[in-house]
TIRO-2110 file (N, C-alpha, C; in Angstrom, 1 decimal):
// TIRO-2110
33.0, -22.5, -16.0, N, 1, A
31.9, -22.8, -15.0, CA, 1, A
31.3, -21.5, -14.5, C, 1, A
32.1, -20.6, -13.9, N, 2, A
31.8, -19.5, -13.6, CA, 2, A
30.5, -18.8, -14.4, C, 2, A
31.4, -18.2, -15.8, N, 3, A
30.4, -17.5, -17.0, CA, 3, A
29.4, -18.4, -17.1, C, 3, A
29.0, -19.3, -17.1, N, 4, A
28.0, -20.3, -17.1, CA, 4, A
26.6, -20.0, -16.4, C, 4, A
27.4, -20.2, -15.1, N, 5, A
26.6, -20.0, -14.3, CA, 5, A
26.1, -18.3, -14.1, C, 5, A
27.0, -17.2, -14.2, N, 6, A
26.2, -16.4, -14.0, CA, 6, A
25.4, -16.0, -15.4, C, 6, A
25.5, -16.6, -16.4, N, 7, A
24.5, -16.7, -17.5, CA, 7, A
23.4, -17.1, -17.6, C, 7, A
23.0, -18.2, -16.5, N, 8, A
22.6, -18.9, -15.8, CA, 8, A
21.7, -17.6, -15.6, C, 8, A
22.4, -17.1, -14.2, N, 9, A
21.6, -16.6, -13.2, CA, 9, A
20.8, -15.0, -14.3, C, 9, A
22.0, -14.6, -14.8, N, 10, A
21.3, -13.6, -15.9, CA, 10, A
20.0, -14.3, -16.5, C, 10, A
19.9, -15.0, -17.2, N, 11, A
18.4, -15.5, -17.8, CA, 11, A
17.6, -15.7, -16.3, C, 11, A
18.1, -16.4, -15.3, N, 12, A
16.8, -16.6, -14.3, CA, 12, A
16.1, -14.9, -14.0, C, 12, A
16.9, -14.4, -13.3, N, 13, A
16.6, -12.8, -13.3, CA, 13, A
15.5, -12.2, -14.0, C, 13, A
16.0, -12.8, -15.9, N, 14, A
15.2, -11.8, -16.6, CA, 14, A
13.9, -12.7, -16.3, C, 14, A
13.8, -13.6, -16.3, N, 15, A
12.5, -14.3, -16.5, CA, 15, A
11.3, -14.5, -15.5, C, 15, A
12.1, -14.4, -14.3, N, 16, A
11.6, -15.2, -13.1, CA, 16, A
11.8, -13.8, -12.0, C, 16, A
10.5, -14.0, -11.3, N, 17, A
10.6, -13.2, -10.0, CA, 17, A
11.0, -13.3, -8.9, C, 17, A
12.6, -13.3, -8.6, N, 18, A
13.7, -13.9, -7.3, CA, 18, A
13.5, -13.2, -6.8, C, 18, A
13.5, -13.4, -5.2, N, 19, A
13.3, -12.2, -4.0, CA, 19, A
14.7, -12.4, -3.1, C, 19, A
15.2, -13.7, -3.3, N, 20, A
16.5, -13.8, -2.3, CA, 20, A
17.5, -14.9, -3.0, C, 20, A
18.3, -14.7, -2.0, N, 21, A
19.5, -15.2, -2.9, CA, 21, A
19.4, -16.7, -3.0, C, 21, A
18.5, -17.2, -1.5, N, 22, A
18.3, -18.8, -1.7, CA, 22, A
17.4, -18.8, -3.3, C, 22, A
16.0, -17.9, -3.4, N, 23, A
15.5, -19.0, -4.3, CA, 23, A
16.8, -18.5, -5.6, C, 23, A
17.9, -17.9, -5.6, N, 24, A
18.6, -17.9, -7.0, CA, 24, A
19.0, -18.9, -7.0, C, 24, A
19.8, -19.6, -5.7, N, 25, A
20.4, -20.8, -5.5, CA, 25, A
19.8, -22.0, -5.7, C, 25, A
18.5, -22.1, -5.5, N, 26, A
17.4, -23.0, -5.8, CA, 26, A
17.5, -23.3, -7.3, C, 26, A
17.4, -21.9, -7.5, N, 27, A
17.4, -22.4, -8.8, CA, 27, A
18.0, -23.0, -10.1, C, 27, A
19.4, -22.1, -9.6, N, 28, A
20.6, -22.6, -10.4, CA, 28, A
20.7, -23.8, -9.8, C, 28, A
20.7, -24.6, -9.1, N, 29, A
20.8, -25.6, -8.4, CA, 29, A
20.1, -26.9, -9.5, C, 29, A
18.6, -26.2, -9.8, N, 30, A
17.9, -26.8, -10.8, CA, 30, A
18.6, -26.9, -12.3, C, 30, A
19.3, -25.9, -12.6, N, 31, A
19.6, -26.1, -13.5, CA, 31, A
21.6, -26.5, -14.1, C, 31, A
21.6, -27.3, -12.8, N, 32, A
22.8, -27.8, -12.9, CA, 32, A
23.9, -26.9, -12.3, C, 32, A
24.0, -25.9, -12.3, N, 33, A
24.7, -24.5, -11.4, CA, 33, A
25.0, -24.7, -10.1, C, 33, A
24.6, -25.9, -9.1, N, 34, A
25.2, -26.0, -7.6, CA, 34, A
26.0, -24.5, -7.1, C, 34, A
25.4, -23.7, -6.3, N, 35, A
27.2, -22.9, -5.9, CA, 35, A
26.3, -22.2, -4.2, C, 35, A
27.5, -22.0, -3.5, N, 36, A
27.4, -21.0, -2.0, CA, 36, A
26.2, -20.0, -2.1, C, 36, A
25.6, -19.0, -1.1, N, 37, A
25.5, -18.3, -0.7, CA, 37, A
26.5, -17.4, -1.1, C, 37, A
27.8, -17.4, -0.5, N, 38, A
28.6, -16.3, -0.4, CA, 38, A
29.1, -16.1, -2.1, C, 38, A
28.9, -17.2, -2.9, N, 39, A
28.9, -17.3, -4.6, CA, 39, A
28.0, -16.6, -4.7, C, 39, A
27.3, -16.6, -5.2, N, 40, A
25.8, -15.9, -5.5, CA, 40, A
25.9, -14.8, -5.2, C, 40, A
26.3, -14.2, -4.2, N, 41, A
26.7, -12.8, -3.5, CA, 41, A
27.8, -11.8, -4.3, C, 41, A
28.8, -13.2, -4.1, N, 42, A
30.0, -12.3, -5.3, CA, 42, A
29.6, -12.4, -7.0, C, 42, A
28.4, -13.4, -7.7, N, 43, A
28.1, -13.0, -8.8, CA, 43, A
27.0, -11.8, -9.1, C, 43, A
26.5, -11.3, -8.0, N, 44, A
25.5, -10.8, -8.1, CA, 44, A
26.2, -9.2, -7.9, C, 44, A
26.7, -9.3, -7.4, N, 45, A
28.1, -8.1, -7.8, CA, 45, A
28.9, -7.7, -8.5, C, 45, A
29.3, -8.9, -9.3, N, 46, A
30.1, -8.6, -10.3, CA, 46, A
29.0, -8.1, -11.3, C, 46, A
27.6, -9.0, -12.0, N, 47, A
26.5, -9.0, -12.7, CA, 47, A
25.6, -7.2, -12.4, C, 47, A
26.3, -6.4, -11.4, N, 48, A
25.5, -5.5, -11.1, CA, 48, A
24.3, -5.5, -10.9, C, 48, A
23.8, -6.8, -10.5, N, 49, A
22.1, -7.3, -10.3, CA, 49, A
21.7, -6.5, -9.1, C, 49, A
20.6, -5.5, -8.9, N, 50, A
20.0, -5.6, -7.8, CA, 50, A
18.9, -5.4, -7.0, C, 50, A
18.1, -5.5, -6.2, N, 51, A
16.9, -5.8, -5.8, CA, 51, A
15.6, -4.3, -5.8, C, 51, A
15.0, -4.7, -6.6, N, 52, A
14.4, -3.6, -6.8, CA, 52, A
12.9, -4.2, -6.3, C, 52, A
11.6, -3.1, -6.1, N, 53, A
10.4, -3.3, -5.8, CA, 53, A
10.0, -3.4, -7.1, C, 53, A
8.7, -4.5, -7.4, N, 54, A
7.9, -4.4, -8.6, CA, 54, A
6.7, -3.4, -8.1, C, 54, A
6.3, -3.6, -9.4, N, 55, A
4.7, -3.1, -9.1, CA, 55, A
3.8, -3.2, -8.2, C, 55, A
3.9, -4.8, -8.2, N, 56, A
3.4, -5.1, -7.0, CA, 56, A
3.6, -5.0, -5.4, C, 56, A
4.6, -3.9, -5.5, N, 57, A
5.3, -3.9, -4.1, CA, 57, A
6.4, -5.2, -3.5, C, 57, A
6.4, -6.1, -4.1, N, 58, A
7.3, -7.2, -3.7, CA, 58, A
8.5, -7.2, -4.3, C, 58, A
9.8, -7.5, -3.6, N, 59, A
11.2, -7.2, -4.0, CA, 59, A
11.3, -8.7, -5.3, C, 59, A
12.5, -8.0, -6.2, N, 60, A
13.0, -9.3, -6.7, CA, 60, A
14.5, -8.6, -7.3, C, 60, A
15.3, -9.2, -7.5, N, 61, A
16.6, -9.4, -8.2, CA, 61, A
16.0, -8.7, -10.0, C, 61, A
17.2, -7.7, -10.1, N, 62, A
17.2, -7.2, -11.4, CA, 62, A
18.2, -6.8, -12.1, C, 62, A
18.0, -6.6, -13.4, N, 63, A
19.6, -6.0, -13.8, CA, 63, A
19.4, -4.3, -13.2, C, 63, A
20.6, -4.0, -13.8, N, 64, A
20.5, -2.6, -13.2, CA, 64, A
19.5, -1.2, -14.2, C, 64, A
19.7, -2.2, -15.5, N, 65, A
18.4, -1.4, -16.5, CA, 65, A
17.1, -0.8, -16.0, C, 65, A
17.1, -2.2, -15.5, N, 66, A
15.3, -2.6, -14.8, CA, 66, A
15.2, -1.8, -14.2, C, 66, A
16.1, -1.3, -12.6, N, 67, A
16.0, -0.7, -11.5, CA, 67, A
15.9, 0.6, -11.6, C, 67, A
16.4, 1.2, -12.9, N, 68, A
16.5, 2.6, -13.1, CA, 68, A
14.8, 3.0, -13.3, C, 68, A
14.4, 1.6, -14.1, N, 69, A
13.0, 1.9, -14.6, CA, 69, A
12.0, 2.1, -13.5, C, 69, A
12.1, 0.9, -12.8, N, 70, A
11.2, 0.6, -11.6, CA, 70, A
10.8, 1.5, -10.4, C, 70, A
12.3, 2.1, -10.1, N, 71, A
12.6, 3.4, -9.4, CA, 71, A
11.6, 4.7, -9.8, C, 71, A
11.9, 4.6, -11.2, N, 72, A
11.0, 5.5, -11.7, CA, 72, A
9.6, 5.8, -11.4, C, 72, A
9.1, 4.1, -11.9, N, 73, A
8.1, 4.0, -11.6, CA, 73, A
7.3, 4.0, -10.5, C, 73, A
8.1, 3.7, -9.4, N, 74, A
7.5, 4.0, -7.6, CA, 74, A
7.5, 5.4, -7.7, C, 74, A
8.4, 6.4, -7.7, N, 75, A
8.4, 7.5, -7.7, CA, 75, A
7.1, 8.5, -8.3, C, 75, A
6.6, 7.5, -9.7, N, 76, A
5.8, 8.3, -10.9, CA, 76, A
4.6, 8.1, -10.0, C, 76, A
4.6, 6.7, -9.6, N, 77, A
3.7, 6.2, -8.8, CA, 77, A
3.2, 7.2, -7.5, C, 77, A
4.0, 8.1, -6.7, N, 78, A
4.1, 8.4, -5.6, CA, 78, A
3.4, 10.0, -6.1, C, 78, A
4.1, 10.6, -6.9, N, 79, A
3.8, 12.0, -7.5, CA, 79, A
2.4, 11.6, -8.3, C, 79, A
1.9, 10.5, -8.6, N, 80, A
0.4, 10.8, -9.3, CA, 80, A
-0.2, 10.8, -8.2, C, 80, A
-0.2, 10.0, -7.2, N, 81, A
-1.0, 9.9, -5.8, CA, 81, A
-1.5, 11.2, -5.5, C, 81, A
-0.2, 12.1, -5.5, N, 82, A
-0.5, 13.8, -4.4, CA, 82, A
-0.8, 14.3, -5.3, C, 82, A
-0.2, 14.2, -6.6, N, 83, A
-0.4, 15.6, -7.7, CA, 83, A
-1.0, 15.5, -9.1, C, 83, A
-2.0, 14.4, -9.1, N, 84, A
-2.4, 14.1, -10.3, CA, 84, A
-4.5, 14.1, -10.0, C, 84, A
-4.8, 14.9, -10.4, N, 85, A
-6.2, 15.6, -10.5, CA, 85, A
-7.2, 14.8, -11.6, C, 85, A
-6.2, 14.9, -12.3, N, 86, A
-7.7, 14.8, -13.5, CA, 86, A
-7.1, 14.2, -14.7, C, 86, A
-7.5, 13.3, -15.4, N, 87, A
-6.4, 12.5, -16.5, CA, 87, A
-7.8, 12.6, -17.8, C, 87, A
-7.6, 13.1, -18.8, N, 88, A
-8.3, 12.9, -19.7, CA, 88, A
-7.4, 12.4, -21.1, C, 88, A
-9.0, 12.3, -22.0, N, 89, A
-7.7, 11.8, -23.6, CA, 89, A
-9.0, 12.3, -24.7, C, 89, A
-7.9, 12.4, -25.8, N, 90, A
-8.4, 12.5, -26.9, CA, 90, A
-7.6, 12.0, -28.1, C, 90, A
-8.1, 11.2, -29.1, N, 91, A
-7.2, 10.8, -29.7, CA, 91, A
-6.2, 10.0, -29.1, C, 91, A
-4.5, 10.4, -29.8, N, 92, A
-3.7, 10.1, -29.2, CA, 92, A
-3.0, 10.6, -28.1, C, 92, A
-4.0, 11.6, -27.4, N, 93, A
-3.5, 12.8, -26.6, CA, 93, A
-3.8, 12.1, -25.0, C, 93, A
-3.2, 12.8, -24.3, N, 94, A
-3.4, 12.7, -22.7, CA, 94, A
-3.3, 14.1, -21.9, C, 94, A
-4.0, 14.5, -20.9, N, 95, A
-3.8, 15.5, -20.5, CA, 95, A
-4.4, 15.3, -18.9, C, 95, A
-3.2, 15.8, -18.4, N, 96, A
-3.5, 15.9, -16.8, CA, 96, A
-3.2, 16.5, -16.2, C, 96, A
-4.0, 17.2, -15.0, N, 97, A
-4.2, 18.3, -14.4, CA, 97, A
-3.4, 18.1, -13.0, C, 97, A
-2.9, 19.0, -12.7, N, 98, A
-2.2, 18.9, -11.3, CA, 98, A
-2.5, 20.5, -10.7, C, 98, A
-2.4, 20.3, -9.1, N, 99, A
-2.1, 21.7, -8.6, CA, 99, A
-1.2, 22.7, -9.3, C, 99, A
-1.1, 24.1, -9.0, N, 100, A
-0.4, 25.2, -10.1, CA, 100, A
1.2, 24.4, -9.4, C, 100, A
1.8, 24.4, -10.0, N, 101, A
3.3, 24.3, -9.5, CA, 101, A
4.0, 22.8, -9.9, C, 101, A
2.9, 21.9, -9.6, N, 102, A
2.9, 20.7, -10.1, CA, 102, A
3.7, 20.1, -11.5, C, 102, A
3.0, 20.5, -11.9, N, 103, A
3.3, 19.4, -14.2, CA, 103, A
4.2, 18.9, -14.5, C, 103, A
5.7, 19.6, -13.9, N, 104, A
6.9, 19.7, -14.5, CA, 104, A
7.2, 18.3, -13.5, C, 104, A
7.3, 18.5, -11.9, N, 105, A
8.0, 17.4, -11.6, CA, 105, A
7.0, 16.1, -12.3, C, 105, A
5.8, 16.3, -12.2, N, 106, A
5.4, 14.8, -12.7, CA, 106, A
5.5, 14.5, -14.1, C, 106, A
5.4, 15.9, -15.3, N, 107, A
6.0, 15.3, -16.7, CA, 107, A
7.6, 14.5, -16.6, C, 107, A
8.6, 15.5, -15.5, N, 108, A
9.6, 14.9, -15.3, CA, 108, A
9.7, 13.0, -15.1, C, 108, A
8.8, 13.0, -14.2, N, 109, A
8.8, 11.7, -13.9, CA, 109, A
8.1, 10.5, -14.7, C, 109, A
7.2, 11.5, -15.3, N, 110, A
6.9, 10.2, -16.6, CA, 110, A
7.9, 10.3, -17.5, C, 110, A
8.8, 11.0, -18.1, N, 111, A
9.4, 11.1, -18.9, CA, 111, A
11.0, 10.0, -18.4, C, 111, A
10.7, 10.1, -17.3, N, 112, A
12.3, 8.7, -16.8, CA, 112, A
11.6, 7.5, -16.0, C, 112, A
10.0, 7.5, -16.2, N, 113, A
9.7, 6.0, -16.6, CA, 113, A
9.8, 5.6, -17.4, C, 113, A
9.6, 5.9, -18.3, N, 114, A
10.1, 4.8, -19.7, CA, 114, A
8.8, 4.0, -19.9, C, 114, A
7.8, 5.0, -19.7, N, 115, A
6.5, 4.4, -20.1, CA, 115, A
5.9, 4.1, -21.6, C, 115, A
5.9, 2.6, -22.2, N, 116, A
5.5, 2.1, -22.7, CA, 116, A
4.7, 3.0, -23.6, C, 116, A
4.6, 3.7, -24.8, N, 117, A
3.5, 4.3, -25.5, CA, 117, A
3.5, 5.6, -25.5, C, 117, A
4.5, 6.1, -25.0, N, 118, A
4.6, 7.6, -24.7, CA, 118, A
5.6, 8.2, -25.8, C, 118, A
5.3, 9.2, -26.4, N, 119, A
6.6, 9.5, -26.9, CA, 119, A
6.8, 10.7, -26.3, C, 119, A
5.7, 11.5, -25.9, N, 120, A
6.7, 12.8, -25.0, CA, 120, A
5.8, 13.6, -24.0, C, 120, A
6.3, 14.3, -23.5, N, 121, A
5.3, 15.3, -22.7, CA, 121, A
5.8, 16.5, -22.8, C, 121, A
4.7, 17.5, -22.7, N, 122, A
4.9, 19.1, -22.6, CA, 122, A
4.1, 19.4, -21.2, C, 122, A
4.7, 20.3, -20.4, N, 123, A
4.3, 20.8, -18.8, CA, 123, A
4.0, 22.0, -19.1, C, 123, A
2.9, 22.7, -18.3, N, 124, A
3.0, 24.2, -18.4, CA, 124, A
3.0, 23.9, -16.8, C, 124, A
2.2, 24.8, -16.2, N, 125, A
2.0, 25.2, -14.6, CA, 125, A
1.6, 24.2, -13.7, C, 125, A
0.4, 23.6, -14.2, N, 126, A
-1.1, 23.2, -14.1, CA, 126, A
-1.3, 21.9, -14.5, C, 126, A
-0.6, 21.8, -15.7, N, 127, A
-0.9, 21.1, -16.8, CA, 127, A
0.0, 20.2, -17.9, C, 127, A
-0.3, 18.9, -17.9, N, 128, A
0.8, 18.3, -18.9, CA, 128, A
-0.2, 17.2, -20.2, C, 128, A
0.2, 17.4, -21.2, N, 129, A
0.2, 17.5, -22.3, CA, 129, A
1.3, 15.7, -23.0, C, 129, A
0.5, 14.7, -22.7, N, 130, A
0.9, 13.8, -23.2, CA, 130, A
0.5, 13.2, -24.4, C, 130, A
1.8, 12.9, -25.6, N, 131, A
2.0, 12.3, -26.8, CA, 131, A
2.2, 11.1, -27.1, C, 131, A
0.8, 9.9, -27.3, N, 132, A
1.7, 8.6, -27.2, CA, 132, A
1.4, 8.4, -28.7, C, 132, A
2.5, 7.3, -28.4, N, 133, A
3.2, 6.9, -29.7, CA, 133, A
2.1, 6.8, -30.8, C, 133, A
3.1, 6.4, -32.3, N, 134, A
2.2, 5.8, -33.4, CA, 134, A
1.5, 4.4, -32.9, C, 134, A
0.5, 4.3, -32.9, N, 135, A
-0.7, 3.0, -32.4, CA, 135, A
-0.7, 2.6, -31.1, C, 135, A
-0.7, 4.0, -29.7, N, 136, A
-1.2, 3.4, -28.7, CA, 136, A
-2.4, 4.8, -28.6, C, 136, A
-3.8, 4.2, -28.3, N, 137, A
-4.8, 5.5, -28.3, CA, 137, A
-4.5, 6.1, -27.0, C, 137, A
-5.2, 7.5, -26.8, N, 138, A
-4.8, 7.9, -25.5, CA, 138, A
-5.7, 7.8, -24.6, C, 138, A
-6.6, 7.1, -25.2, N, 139, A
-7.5, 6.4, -24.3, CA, 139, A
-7.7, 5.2, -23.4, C, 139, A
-6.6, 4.7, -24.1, N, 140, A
-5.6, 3.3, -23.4, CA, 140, A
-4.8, 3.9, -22.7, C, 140, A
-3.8, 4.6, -22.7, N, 141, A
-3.0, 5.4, -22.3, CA, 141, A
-2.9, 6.1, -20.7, C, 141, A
-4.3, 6.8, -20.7, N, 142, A
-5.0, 7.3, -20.0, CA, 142, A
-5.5, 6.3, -18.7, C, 142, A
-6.4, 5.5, -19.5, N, 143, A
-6.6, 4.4, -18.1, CA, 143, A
-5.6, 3.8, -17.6, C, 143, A
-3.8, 3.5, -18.4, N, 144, A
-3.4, 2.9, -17.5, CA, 144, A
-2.6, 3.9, -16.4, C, 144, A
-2.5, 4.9, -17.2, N, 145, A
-2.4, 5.6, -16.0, CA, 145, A
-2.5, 6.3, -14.8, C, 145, A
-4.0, 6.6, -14.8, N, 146, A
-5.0, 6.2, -14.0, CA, 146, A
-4.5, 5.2, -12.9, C, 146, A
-4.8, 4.2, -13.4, N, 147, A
-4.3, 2.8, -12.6, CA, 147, A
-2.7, 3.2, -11.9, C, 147, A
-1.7, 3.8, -12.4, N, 148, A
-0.7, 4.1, -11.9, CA, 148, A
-0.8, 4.9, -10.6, C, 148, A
-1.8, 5.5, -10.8, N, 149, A
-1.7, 6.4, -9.7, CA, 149, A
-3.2, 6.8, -9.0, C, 149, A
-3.8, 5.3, -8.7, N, 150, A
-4.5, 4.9, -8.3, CA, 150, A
-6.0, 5.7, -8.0, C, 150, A
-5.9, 6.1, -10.1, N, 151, A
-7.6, 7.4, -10.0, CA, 151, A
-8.5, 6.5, -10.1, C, 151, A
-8.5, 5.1, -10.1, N, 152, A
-9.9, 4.4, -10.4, CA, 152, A
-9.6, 4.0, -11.8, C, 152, A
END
């Protein structure tokens, strides 16, 4: 019953946007799972699930994969705000300008988001030097990240 249910709650997680432990319990509840508050609590602990911010700025329940990513992503999010100048593309290329001192922490931080399409980055001072993958242009590339860090 136990494994069940937190199998249960593992699939709701991946699928579904929980913000509290009632709507987990709501839910499992829906799918035949009945259990406590204070259950939910000790599965969600044992499961290493835990609450992370989306994109959207709203909390939800995650594995702990997710959260490493997400984290990331506020973060990448935070450093394009201050330090991200000028995003261009060519090809499969990306290049973005930052104050002198800059490149490194923000290649750093695109490099531990785990951004979809990227396969690498090179930093100098100034300047970073993005490689995405075989079939994403960097002109796709470019505007989403843009959008990440709110160039328009």
């Amino acid at each position: 019953m136990k494994r069940q249910r937190q199998q249960a709650m593992l699939e709701l997680v991946r699928r579904e946007p929980l913000s509290t432990q009632e709507d987990i319990r709501a839910q499992l509840e829906v799918l035949g799972h009945p259990a406590t508050q204070s259950t939910i609590s000790r599965d969600l602990e044992e499961l290493g699930l835990v609450r992370v911010r989306d994109p959207d700025g709203h909390f939800r329940y995650a594995l702990p994969t997710e959260a490493v990513a997400a984290g990331g992503r506020a973060r990448l999010r935070a450093l394009f705000a201050e330090f991200v100048t000028r995003v261009g593309a060519s090809g499969n290329l990306v290049v973005l300008s930052t104050p002198a001192g800059a490149a490194n922490a923000v290649a750093e931080a695109l490099d531990r988001a785990g951004l979809e399409g990227i396969l690498g980055t090179i930093a100098g001072d100034d300047t970073i030097l993005i490689v995405a993958r075989e079939g994403t242009r960097g002109k796709s590339l470019a505007k989403r990240l843009r959008e990440i860090g709110g160039l328009g």
